[in-house]
PyMOL Python script that loads the backbone (N, CA, C, O; Angstrom):
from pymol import cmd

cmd.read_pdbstr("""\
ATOM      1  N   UNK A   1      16.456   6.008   4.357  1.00  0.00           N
ATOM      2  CA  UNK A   1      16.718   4.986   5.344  1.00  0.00           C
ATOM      3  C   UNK A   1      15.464   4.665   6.152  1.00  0.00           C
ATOM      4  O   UNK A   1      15.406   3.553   6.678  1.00  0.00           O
ATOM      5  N   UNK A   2      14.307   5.649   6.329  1.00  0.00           N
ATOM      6  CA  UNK A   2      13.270   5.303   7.127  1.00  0.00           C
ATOM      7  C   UNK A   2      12.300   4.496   6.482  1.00  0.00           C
ATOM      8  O   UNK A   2      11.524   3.640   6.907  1.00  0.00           O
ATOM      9  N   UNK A   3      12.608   5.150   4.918  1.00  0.00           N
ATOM     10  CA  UNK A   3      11.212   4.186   4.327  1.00  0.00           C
ATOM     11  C   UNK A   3      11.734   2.514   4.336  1.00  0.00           C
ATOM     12  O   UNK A   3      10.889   1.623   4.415  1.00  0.00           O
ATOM     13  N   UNK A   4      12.991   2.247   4.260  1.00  0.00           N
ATOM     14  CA  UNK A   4      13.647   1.082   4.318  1.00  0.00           C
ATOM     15  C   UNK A   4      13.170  -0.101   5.730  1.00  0.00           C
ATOM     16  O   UNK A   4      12.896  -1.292   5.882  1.00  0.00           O
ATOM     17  N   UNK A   5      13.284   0.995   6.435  1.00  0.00           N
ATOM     18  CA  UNK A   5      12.888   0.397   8.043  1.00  0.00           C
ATOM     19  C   UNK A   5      11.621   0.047   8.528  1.00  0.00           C
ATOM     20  O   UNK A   5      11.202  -0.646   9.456  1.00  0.00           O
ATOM     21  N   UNK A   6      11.059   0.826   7.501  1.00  0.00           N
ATOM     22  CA  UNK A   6       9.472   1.121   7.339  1.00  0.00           C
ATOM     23  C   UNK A   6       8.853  -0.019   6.804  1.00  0.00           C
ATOM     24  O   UNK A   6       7.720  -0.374   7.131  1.00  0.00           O
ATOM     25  N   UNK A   7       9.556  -0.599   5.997  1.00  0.00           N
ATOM     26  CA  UNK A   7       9.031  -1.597   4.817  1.00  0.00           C
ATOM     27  C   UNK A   7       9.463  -2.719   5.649  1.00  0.00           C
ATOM     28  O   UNK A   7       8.756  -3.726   5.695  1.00  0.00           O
ATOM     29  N   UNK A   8      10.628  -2.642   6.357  1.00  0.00           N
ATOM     30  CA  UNK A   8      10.859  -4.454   6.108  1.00  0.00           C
ATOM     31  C   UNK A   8       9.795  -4.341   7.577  1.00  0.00           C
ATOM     32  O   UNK A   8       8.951  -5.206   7.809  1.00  0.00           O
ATOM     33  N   UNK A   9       9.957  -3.439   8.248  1.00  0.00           N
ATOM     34  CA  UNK A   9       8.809  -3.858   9.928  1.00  0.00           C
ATOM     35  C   UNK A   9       7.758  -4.263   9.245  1.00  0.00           C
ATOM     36  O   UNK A   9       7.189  -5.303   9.576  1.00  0.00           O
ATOM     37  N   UNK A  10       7.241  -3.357   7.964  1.00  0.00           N
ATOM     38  CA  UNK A  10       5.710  -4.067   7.880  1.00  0.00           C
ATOM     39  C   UNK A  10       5.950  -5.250   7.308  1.00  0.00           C
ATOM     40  O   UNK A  10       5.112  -6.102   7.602  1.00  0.00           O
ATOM     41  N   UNK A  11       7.139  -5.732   6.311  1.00  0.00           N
ATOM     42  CA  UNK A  11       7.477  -6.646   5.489  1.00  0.00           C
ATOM     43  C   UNK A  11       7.151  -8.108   6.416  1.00  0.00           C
ATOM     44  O   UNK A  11       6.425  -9.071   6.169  1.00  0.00           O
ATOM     45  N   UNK A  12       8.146  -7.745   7.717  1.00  0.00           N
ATOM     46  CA  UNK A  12       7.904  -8.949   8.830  1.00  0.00           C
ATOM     47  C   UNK A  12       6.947  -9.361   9.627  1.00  0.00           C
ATOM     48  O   UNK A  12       6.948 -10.505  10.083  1.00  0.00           O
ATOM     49  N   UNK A  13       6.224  -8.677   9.833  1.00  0.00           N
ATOM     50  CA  UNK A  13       4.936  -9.056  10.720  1.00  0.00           C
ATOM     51  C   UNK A  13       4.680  -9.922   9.978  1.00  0.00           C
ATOM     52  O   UNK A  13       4.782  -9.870   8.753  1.00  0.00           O
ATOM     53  N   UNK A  14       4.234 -11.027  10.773  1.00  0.00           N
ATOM     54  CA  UNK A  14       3.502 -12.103  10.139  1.00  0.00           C
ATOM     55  C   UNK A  14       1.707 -12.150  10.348  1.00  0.00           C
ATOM     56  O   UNK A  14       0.929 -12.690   9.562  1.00  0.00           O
ATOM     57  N   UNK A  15       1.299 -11.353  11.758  1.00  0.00           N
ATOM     58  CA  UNK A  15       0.038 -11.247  11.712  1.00  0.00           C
ATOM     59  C   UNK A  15      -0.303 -10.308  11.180  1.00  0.00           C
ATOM     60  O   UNK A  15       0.371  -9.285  11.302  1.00  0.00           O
ATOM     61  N   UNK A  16      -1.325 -10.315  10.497  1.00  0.00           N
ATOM     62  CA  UNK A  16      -2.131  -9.295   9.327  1.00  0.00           C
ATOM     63  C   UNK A  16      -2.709  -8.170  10.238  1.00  0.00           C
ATOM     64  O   UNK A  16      -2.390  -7.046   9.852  1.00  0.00           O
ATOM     65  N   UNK A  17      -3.559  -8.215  11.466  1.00  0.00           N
ATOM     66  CA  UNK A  17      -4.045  -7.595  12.466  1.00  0.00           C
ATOM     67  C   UNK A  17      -2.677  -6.476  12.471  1.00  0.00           C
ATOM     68  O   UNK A  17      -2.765  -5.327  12.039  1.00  0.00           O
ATOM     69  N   UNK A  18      -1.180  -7.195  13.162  1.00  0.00           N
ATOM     70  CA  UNK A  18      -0.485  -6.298  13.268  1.00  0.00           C
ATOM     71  C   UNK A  18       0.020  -5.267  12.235  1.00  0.00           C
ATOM     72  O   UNK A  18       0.120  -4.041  12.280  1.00  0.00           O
ATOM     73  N   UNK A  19       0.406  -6.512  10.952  1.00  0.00           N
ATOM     74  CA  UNK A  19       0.420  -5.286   9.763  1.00  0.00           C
ATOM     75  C   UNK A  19      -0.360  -4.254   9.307  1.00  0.00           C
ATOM     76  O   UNK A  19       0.173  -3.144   9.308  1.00  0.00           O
ATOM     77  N   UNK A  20      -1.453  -4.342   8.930  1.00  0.00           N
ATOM     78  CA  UNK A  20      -2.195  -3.448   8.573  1.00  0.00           C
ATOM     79  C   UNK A  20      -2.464  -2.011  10.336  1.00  0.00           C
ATOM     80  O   UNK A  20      -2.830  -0.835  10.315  1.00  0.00           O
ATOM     81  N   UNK A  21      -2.116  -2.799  11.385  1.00  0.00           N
ATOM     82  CA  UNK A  21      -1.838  -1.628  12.014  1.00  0.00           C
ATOM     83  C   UNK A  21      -0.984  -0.519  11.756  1.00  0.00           C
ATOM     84  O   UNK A  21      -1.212   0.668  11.524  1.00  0.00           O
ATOM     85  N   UNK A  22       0.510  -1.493  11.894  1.00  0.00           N
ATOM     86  CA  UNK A  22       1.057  -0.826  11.367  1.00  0.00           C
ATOM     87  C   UNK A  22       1.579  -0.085  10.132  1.00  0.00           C
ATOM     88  O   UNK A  22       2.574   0.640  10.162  1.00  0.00           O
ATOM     89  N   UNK A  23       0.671  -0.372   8.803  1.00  0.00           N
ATOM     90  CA  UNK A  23       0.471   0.328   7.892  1.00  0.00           C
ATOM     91  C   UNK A  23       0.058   1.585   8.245  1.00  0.00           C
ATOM     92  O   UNK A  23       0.539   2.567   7.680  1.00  0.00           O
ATOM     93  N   UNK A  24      -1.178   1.735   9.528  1.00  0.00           N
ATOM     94  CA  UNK A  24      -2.233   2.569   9.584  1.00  0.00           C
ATOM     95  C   UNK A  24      -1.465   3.714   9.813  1.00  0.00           C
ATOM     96  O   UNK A  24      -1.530   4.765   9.174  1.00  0.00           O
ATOM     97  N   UNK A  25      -0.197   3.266  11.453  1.00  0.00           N
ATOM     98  CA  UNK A  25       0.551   3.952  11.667  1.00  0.00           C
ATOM     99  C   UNK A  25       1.694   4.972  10.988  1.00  0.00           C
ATOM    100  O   UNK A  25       1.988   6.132  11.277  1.00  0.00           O
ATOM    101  N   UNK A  26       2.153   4.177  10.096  1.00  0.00           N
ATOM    102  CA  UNK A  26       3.149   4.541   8.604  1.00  0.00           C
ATOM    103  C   UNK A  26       2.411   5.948   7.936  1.00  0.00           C
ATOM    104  O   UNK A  26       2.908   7.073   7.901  1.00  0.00           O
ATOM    105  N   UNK A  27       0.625   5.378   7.251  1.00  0.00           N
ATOM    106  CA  UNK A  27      -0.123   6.746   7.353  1.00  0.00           C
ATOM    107  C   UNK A  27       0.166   7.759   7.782  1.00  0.00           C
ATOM    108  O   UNK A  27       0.593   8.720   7.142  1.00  0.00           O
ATOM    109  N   UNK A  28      -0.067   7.675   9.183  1.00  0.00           N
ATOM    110  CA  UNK A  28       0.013   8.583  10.219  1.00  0.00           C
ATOM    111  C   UNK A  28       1.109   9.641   9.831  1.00  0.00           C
ATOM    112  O   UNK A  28       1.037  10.859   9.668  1.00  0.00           O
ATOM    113  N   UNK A  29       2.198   8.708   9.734  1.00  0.00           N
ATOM    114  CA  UNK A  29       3.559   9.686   9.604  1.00  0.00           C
ATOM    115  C   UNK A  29       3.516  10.643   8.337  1.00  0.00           C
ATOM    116  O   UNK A  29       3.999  11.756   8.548  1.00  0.00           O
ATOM    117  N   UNK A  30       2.914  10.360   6.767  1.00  0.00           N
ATOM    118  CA  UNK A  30       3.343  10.685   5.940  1.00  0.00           C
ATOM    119  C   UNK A  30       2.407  12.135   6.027  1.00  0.00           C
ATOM    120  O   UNK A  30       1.318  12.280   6.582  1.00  0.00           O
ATOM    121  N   UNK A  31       3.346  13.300   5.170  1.00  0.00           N
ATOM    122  CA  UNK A  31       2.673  14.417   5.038  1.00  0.00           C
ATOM    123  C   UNK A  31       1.207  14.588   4.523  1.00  0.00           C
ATOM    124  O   UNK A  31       0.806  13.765   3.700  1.00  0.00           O
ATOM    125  N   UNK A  32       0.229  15.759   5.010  1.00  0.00           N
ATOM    126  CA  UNK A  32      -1.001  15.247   4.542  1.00  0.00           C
ATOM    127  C   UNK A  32      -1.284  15.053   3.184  1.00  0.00           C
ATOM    128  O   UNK A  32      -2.133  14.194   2.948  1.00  0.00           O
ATOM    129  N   UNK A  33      -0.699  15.736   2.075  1.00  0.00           N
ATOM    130  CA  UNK A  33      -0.429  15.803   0.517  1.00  0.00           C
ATOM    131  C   UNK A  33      -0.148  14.670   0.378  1.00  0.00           C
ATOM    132  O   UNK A  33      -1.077  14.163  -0.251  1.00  0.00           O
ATOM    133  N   UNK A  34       0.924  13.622   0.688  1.00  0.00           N
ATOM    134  CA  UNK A  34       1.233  12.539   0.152  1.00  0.00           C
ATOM    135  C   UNK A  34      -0.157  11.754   1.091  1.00  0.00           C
ATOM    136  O   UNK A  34      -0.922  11.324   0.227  1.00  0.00           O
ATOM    137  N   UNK A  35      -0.594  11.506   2.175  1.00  0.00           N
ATOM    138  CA  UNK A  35      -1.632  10.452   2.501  1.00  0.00           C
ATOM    139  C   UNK A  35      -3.025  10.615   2.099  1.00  0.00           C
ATOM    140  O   UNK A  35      -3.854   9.705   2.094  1.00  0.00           O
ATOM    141  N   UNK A  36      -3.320  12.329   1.624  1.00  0.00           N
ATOM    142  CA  UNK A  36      -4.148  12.546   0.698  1.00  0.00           C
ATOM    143  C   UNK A  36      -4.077  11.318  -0.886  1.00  0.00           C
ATOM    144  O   UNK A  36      -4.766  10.346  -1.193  1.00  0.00           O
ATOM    145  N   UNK A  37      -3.176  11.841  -1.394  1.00  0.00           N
ATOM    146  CA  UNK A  37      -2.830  10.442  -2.282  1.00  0.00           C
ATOM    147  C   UNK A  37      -2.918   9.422  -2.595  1.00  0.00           C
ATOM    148  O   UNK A  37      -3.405   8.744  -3.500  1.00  0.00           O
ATOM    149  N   UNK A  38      -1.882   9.260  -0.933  1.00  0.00           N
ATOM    150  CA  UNK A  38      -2.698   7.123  -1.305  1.00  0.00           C
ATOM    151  C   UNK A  38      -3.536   7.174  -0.611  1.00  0.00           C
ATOM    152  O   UNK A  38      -3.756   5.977  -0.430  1.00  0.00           O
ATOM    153  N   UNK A  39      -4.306   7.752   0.028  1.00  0.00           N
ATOM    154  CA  UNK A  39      -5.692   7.424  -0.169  1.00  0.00           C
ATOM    155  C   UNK A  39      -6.188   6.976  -1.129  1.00  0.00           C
ATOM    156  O   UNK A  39      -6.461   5.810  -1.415  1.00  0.00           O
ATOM    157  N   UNK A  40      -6.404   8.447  -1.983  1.00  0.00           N
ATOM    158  CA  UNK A  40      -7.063   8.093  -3.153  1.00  0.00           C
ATOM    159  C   UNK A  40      -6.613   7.018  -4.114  1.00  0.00           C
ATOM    160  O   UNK A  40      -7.506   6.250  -4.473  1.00  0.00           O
ATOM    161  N   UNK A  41      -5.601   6.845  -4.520  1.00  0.00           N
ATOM    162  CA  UNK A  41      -5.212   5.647  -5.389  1.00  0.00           C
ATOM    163  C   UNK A  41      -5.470   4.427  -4.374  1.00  0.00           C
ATOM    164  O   UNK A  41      -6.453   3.713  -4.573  1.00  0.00           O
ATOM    165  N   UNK A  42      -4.901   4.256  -3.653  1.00  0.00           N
ATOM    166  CA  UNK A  42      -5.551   2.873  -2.880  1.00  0.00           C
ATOM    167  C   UNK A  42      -7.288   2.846  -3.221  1.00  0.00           C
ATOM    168  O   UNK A  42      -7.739   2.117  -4.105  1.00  0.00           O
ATOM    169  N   UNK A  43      -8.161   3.753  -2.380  1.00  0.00           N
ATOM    170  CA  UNK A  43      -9.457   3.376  -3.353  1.00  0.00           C
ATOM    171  C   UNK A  43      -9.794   3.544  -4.589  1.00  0.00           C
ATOM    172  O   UNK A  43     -10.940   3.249  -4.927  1.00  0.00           O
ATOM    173  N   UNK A  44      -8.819   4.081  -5.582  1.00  0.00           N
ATOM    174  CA  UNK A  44      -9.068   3.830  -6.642  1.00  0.00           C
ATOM    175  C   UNK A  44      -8.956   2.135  -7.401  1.00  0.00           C
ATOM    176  O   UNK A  44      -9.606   1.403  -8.148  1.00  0.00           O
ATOM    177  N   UNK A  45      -7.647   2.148  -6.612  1.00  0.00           N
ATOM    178  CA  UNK A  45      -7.386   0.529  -6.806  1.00  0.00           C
ATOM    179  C   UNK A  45      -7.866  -0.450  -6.587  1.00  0.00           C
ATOM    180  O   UNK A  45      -7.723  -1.570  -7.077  1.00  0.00           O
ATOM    181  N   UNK A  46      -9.121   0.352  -5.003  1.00  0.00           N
ATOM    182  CA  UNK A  46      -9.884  -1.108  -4.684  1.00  0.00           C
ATOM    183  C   UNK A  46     -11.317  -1.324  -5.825  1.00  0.00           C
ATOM    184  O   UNK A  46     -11.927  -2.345  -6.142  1.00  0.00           O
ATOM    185  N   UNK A  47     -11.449  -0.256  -6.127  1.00  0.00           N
ATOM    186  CA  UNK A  47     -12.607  -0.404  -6.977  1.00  0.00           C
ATOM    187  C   UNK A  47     -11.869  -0.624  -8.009  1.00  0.00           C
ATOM    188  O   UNK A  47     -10.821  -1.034  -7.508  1.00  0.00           O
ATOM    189  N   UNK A  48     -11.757  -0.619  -8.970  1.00  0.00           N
ATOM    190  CA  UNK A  48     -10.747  -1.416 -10.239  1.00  0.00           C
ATOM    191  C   UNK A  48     -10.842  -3.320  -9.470  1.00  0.00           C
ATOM    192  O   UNK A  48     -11.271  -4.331 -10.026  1.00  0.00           O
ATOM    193  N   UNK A  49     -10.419  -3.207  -8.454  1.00  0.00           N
ATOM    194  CA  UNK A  49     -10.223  -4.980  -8.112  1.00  0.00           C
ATOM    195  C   UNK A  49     -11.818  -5.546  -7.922  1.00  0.00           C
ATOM    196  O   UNK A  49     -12.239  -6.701  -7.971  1.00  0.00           O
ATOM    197  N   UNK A  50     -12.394  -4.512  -7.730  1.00  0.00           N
ATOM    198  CA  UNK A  50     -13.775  -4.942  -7.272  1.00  0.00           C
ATOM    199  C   UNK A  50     -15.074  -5.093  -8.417  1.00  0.00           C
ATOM    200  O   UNK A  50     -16.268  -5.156  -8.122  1.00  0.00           O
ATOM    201  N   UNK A  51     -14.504  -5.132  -9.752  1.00  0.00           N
ATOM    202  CA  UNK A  51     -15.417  -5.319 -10.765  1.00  0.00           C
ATOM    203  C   UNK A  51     -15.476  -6.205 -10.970  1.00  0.00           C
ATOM    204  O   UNK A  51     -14.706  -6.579 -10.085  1.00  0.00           O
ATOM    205  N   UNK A  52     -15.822  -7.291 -11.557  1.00  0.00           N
ATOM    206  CA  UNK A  52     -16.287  -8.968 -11.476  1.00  0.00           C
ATOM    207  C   UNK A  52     -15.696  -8.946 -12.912  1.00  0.00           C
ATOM    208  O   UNK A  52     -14.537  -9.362 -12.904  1.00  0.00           O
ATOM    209  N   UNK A  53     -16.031  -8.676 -13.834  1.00  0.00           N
ATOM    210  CA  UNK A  53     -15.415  -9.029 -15.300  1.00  0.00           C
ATOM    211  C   UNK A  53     -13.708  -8.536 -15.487  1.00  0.00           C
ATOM    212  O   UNK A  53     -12.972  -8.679 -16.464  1.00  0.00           O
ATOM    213  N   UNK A  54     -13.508  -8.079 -14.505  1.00  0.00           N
ATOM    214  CA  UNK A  54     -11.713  -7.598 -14.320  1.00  0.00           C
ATOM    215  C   UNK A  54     -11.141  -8.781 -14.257  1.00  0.00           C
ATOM    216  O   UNK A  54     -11.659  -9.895 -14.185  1.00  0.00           O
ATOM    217  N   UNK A  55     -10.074  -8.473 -14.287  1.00  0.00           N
ATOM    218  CA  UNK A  55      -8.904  -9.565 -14.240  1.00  0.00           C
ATOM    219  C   UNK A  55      -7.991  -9.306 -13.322  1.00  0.00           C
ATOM    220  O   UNK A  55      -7.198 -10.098 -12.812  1.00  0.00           O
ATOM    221  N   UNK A  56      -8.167  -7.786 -13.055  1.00  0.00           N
ATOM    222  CA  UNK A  56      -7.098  -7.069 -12.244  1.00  0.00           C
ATOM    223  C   UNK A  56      -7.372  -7.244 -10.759  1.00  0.00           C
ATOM    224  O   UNK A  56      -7.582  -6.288 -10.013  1.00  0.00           O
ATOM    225  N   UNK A  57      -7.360  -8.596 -10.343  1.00  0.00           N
ATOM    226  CA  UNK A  57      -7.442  -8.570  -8.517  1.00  0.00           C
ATOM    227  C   UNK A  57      -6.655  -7.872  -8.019  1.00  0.00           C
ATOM    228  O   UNK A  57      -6.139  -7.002  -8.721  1.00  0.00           O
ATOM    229  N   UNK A  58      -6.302  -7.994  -6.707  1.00  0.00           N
ATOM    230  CA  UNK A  58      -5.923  -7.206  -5.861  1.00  0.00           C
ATOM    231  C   UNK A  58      -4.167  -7.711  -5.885  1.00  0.00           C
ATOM    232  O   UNK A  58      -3.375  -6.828  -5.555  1.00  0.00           O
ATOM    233  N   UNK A  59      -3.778  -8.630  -6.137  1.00  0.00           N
ATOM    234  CA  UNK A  59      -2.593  -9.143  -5.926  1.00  0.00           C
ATOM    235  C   UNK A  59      -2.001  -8.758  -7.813  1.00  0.00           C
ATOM    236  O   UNK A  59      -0.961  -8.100  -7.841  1.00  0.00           O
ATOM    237  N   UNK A  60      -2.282  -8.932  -8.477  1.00  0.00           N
ATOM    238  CA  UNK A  60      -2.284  -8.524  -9.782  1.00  0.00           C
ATOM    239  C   UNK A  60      -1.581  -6.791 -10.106  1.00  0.00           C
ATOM    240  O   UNK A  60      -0.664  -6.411 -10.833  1.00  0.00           O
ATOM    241  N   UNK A  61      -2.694  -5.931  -9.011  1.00  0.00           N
ATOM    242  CA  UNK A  61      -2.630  -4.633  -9.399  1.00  0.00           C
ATOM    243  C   UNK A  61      -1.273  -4.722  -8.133  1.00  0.00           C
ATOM    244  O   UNK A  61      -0.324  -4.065  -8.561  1.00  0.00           O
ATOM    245  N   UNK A  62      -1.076  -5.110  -7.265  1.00  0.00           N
ATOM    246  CA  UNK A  62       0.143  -4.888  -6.223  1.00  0.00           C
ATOM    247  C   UNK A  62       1.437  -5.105  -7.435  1.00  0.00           C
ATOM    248  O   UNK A  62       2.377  -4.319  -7.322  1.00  0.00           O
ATOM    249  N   UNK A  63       1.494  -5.918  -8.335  1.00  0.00           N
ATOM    250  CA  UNK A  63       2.391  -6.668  -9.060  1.00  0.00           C
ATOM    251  C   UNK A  63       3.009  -5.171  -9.932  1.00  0.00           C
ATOM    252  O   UNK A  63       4.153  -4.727 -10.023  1.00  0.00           O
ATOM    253  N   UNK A  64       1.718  -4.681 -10.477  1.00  0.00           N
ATOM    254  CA  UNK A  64       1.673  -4.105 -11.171  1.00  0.00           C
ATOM    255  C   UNK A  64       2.438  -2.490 -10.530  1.00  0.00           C
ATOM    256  O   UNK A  64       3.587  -2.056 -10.618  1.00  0.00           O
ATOM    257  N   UNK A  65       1.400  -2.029 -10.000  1.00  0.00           N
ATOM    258  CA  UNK A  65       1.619  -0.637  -9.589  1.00  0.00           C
ATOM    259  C   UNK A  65       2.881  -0.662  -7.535  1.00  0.00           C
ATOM    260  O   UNK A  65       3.239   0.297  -6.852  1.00  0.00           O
ATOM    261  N   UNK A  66       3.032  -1.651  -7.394  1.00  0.00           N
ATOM    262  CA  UNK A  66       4.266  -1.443  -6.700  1.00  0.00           C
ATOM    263  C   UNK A  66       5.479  -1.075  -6.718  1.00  0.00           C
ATOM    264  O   UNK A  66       6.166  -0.541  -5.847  1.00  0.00           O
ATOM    265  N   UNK A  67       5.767  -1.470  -8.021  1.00  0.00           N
ATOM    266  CA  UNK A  67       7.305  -1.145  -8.136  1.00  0.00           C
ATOM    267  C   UNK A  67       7.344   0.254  -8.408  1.00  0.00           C
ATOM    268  O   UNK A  67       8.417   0.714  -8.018  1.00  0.00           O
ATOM    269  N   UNK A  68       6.657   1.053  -8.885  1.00  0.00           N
ATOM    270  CA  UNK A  68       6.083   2.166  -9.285  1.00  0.00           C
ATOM    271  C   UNK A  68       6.086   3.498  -7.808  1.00  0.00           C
ATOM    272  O   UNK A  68       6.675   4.571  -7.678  1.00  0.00           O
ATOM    273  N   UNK A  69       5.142   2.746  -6.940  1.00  0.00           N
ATOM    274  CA  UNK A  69       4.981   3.030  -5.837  1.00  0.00           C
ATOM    275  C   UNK A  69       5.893   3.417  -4.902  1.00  0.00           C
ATOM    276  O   UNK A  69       5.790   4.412  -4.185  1.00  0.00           O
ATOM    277  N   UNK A  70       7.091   2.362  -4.915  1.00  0.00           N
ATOM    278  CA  UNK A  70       7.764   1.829  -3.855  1.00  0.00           C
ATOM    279  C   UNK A  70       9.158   2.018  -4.741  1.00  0.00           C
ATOM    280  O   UNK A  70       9.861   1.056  -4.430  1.00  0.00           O
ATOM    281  N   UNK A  71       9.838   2.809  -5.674  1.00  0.00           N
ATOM    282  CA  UNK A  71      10.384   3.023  -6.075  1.00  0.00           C
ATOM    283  C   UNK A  71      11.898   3.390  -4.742  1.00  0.00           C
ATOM    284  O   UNK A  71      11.782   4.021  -3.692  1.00  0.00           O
ATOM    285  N   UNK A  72      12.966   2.846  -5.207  1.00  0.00           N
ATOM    286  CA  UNK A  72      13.900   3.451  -3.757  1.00  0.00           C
ATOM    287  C   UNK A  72      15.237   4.225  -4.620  1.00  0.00           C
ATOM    288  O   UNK A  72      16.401   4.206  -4.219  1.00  0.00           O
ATOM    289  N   UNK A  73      14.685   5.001  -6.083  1.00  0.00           N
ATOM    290  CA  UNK A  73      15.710   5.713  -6.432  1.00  0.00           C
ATOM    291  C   UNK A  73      15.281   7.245  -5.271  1.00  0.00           C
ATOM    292  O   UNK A  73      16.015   8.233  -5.257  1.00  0.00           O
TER     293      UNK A  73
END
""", "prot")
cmd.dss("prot")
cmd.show_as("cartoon", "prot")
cmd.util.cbc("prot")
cmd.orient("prot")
């Protein structure tokens, strides 16, 4: 139920400033093992988006590896 509550607050912000705050915050909460994690896959992901002959932008790999991510079984 929290990650639910979690998602649509960041879902709704409409300013980016506020979202990504409150992403930062969301961080904050998760155990250090899991924010160890996405850390790392988030910069793994940004470098993958950041090669010029890729295809895999940044909205592409969200498509991709979200549902994955964000799984609500």
């Amino acid at each position: 139920m929290i990650q639910t509550f979690c998602l649509l607050l960041v879902t709704e912000l409409n300013n980016k400033v506020e979202r990504i705050e409150a992403i930062r915050v969301l961080m904050t909460l998760l155990p250090e093992a899991h924010r160890d994690t996405a850390f790392f896959v988030l910069k793994f992901l940004k470098r993958v988006s950041s090669f010029v002959k890729n295809k895999m932008h940044s909205k592409n790999l969200a498509v991709v590896f979200a549902p994955s991510l964000f799984d609500k079984a």
